[in-house]
N, C-alpha and C positions, 0 to 999 in steps of 0.2 A: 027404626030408621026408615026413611021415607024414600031414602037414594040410598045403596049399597056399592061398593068397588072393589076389586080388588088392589086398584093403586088410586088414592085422589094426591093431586100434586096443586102443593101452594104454594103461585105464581107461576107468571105466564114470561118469563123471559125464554132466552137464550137457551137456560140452563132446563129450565121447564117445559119449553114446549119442546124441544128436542128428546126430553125423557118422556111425555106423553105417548113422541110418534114411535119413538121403540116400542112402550110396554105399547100400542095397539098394534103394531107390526110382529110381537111376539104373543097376542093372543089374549093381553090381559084386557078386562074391563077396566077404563078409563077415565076419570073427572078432573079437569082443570080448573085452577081458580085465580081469576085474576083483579085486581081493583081496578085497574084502569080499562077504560072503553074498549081499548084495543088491545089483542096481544101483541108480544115483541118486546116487552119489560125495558127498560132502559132503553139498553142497546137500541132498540130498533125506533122506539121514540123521540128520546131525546138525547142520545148516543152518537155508539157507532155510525147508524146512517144516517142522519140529520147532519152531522160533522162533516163526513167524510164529502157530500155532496156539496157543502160550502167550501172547502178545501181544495175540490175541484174546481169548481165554478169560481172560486177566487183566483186558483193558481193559471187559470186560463185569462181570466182578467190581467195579472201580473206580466202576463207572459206575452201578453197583446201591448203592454205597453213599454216593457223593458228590453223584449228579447225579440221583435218580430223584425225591425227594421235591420238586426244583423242577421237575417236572413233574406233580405230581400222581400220582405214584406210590408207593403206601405202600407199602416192603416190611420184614416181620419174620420175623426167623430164619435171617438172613442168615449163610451162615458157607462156609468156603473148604473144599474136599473135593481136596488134591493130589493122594492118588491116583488118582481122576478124573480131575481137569486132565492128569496126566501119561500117562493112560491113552488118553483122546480124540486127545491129539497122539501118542503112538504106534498108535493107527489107524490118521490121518491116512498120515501116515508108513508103515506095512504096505500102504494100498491103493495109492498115487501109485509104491512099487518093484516091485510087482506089478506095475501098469497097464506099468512100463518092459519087464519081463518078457519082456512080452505084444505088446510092439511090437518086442523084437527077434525074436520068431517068426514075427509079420503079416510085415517086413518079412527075411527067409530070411538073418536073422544067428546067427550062431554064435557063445554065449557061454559061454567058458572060464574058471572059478570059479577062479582063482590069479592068482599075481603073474608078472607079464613082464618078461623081461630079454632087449635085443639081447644075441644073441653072435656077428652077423657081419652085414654086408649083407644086408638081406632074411631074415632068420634070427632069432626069437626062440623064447626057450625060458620055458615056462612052469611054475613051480613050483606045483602044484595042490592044493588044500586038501585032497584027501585021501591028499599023501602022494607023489605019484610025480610024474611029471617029462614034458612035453610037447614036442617041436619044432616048432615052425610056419614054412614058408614063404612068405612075402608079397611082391608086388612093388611094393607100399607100406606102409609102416608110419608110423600117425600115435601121435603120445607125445600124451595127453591126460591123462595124471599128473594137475593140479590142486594142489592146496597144501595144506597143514598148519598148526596155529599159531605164530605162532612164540614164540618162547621170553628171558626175562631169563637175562643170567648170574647164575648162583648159585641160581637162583629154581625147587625142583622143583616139577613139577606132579604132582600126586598125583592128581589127578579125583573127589577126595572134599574137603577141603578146601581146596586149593590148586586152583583147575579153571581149565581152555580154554573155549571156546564150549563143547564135546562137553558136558564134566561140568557147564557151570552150565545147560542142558538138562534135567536129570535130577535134580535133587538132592532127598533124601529127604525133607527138611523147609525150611521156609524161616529162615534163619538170619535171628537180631534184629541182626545188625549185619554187612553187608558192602561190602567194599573194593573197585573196582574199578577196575583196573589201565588206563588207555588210554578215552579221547574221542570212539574211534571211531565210525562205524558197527553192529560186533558191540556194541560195548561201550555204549552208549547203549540198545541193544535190551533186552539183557540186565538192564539198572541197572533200564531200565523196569518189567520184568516182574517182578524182585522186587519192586521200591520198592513196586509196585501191592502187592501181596501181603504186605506188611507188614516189609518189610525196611528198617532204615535205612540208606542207599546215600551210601556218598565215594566218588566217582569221581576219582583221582586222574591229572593227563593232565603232560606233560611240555611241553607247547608252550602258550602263552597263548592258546589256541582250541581251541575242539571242535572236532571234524568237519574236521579236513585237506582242502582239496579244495573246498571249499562255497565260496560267495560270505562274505563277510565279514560283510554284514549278517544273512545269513539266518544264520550262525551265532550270530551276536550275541544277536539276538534269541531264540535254540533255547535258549539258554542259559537267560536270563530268564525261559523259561515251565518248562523243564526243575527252576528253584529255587523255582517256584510250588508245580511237584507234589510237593516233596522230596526231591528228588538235592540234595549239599551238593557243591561242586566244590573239587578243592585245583588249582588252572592252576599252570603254570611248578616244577612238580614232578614227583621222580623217586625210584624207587623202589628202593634200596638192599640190601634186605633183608626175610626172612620169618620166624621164629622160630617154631618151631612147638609148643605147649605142649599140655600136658595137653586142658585146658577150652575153652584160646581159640587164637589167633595175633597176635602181635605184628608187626604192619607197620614197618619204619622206612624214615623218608622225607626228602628235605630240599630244598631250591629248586634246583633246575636250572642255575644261573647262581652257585650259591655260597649258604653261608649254617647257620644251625642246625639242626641235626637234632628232629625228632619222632617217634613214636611212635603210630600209630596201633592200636586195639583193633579186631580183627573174629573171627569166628565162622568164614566163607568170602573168599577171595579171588577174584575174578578176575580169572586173565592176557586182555586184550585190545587185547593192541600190535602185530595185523597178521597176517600170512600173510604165509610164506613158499613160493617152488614146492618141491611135493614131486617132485625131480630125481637124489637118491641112489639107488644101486642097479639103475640103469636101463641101465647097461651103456653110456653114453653113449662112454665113452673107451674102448673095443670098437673103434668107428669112427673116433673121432676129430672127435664134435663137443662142443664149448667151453659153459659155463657162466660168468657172471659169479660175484663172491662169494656173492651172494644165492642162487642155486641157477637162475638165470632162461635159459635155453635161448638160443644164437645162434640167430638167423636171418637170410636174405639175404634172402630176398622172399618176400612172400604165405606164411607160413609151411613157407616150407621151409627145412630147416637146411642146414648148411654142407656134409651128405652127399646123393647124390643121393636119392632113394625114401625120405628120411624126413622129416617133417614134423613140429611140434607147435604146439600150440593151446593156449588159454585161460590159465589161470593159472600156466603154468610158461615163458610167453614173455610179452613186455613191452606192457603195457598194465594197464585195470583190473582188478581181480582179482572180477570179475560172473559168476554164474552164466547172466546172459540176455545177457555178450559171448563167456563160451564156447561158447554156442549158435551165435551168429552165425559165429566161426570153424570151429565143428564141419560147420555147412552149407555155408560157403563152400572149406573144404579138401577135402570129397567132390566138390565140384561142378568144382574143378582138378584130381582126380585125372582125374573124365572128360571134361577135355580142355572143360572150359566156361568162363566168366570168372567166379570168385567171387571177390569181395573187400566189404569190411567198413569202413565209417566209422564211424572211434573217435572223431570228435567228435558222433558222432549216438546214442552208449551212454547211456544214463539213468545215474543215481544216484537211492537211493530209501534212507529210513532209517523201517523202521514204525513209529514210535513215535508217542506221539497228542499235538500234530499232527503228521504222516507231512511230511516232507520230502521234498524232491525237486529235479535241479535236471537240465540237460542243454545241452550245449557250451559258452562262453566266460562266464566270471565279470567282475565290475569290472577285477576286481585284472589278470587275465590281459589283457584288452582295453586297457590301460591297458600292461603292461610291451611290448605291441606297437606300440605307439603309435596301435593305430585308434581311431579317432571314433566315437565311438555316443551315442546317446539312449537313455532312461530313462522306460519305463512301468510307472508302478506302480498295484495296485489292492489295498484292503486288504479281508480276510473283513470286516470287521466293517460295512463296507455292503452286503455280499451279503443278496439276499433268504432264500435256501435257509441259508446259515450263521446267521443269526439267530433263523429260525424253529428251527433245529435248536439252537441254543445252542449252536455249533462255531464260534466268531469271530475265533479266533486265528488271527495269521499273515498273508501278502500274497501278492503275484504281485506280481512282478519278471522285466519285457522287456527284454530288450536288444538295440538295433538297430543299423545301421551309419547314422551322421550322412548320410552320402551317397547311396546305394541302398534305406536302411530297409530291407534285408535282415536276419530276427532271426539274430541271432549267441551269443543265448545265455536260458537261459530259468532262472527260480530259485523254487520255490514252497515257503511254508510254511503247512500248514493240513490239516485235516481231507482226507481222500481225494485228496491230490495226485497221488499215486502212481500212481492210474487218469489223474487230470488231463493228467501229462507226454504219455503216448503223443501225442494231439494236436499238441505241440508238436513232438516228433519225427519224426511226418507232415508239419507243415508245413515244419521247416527239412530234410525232405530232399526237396523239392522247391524249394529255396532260398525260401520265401515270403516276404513282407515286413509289419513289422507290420499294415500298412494292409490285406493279404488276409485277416488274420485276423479284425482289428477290423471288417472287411466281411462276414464269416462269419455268418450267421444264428445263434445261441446259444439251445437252448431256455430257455426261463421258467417259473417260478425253479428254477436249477443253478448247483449250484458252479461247473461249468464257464464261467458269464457272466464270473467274474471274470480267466478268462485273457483273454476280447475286451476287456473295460474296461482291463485292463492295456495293453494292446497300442493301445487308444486314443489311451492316456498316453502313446505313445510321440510322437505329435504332439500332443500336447495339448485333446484333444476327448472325454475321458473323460466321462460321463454323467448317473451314477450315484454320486459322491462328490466 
């Protein structure tokens, strides 16, 4: 072998470059391998921060023309510049793969611009963007691959009209009428940031709820404020077909459970029905370890696969598909190469949806507490007696505790409202210390913060709430 390591890691996201900087922070020799120009895998390309920077820059846009005049703010001349908008978030974007760069140099990683492929124990070969062909020897190998969109039958995606997250990122103008495919997380994001920007937004979902995963209520509710702002919802439908014409696109569509076909008009689609792990071409059955249909990687324990010295993490092995829990695996799988105890609580992972108001929720829902059969209590506190929400004019939404009826250990936390998203972390401080509501409602809160509304919640959960 021509290059030797003791960890080379394939791909460069979240999940990967985060386990590079441990194992060089613990001492090991280091190779990174990424196909795209830049590190930051997804997430940091055409993810998390490309989105969340439009979301911004949108929700400021919205807020200049909806909400400034009731506060005494006259503004004229007001007008949407996407060039810009889409320039700022590719900044963003340029300095955050850069800064990743720069920390696989600080920390004496080795990053090789191609695609990896096992082709024996310990043994990958790297096909290099400019052409030639690499062997590298390691005596661990983590697959940090990541996922892709995934795709309807029949349904191309063309990334101009027909788009993934990637292409509804970037798109040249903002289309008067668009579709969009899935209730999701992406797909909520996405609805948002046009909708704001002057797009009329169907979000069509095939399940009679948004947001898979959420608490019931707080989806319920998302919805409700979601047809305030002007998303129109078709629930309990599915999507058939795309016709692609001249001028426009023809959606057809029909109820999921049977029934008449329709005919939707849009301009732009978007597919947003999930990730799948990106798992092809990885040279997996080289060795002889096993994927499910999905593409989702076996493992035996603590992410190690069914062969010895290789491993995979984050979204191409089974869990949530987070960019901040392939972090958690990336850290924790450097930390058992050298022989330390890393491991990872997948009920302690957030969920967060930016959209305004930002959702958020983290460990056990009703529903789930319920098909368990445990006992809990119910604290709830609404934004709209918060002091900080009202004076800002941010009222929507609650906080929802759940505790265990017995121990009052919180078991599951659900917020919807302005800046949740910062909110959660707390919550996840305190149940990984297993705390109980009463520790928290005991918790000094400063005054006035949105953050009072997670203690008043937590109050609720024995019934001595304050403040409403």
């Amino acid at each position: 072998m021509s290059d030797t390591f003791d960890v080379i890691i394939i791909g460069g996201g979240p999940g990967g470059y985060n386990c590079a900087i441990r194992c060089g922070q613990l001492g090991l020799k280091t190779a990174i391998i990424e196909m795209r120009d830049t590190l930051g895998g997804t997430c940091l390309n055409v993810g998390c921060i490309p989105s969340k920077a439009l979301l911004h820059a949108s929700e400021y846009y919205a807020t200049a023309q909806n909400e400034f005049q009731g506060m005494g703010i006259g503004v004229s001349g007001l007008k949407l510049d996407l060039d810009q908008m889409m320039a700022q978030k590719d900044e963003a974007v340029k300095g955050l793969t850069q800064g990743v760069a720069f920390l696989m140099k600080k920390n004496k990683v080795t990053h090789f611009n191609g695609k990896g492929k096992i082709v024996g124990k310990g043994e990958v070969e790297v096909a290099m963007s400019d052409g030639s062909t690499k062997k590298l020897g390691g005596k661990n190998i983590v697959i940090a691959t990541g996922s892709e969109p995934a795709s309807l039958p029949g349904i191309e995606i063309d990334e101009e009209r027909v788009v993934s997250n990637t292409g509804a990122l970037s798109l040249k103008s903002v289309p008067k009428k668009l579709v969009l495919i899935g209730a999701g997380v992406i797909g909520l994001e996405m609805g948002s940031v046009w909708s704001r920007l002057g797009s009329e937004v169907t979000v069509v979902e095939f399940l009679d709820h948004i947001m898979p995963g959420a608490d019931a209520e707080i989806s319920k509710q998302s919805k409700k404020i979601f047809e305030k702002q002007g998303l129109q919802f078709k629930m309990g439908t599915k999507v058939t077909g795309i016709e692609k014409l001249k001028s426009k696109l023809k959606v057809s569509v029909e109820p999921a459970k049977g029934g008449d076909a329709e005919t939707l008009d849009a301009d732009v689609v978007i597919v947003a029905i999930g990730r799948k792990p990106y798992t092809d071409g990885l040279g997996l059955e080289t060795v002889g370890i096993g994927t499910d249909k999905r593409g989702v990687i076996d493992t035996v324990d603590h992410f190690r696969t069914t062969v010895e010295g290789i491993w995979a993490i984050g979204d191409c092995v089974k869990g949530p598909m987070l960019a901040h829990k392939a972090e958690e695996d990336g850290a924790a799988v450097a930390e058992l190469i050298a022989g330390k105890a890393g491991h990872v609580d997948y009920n302690l992972v957030p969920s967060v949806v930016y959209t305004k108001p930002e959702i958020a929720w983290v460990g056990k829902n009703e529903q789930q507490l319920k098909d368990a059969d445990i006992k809990y209590k119910v604290g709830k506190f609404p934004f709209m007696a918060n002091s900080r929400a009202r004076t800002n004019h941010q009222t929507d939404g609650f906080v929802k505790v759940l505790a265990d009826a017995t121990t009052d250990e919180v078991l599951g936390v659900h917020m919807l409202g302005v800046g949740v998203g910062e909110l959660i972390g707390e919550v996840c401080v305190a149940m990984a210390f297993r705390a109980s509501s009463e520790d928290i409602a005991r918790t000094c809160h400063a005054h006035p913060t949105l953050s009072e509304a997670v203690r008043q919640a937590a109050m609720g959960v024995e019934g001595w709430t304050m403040q409403a």
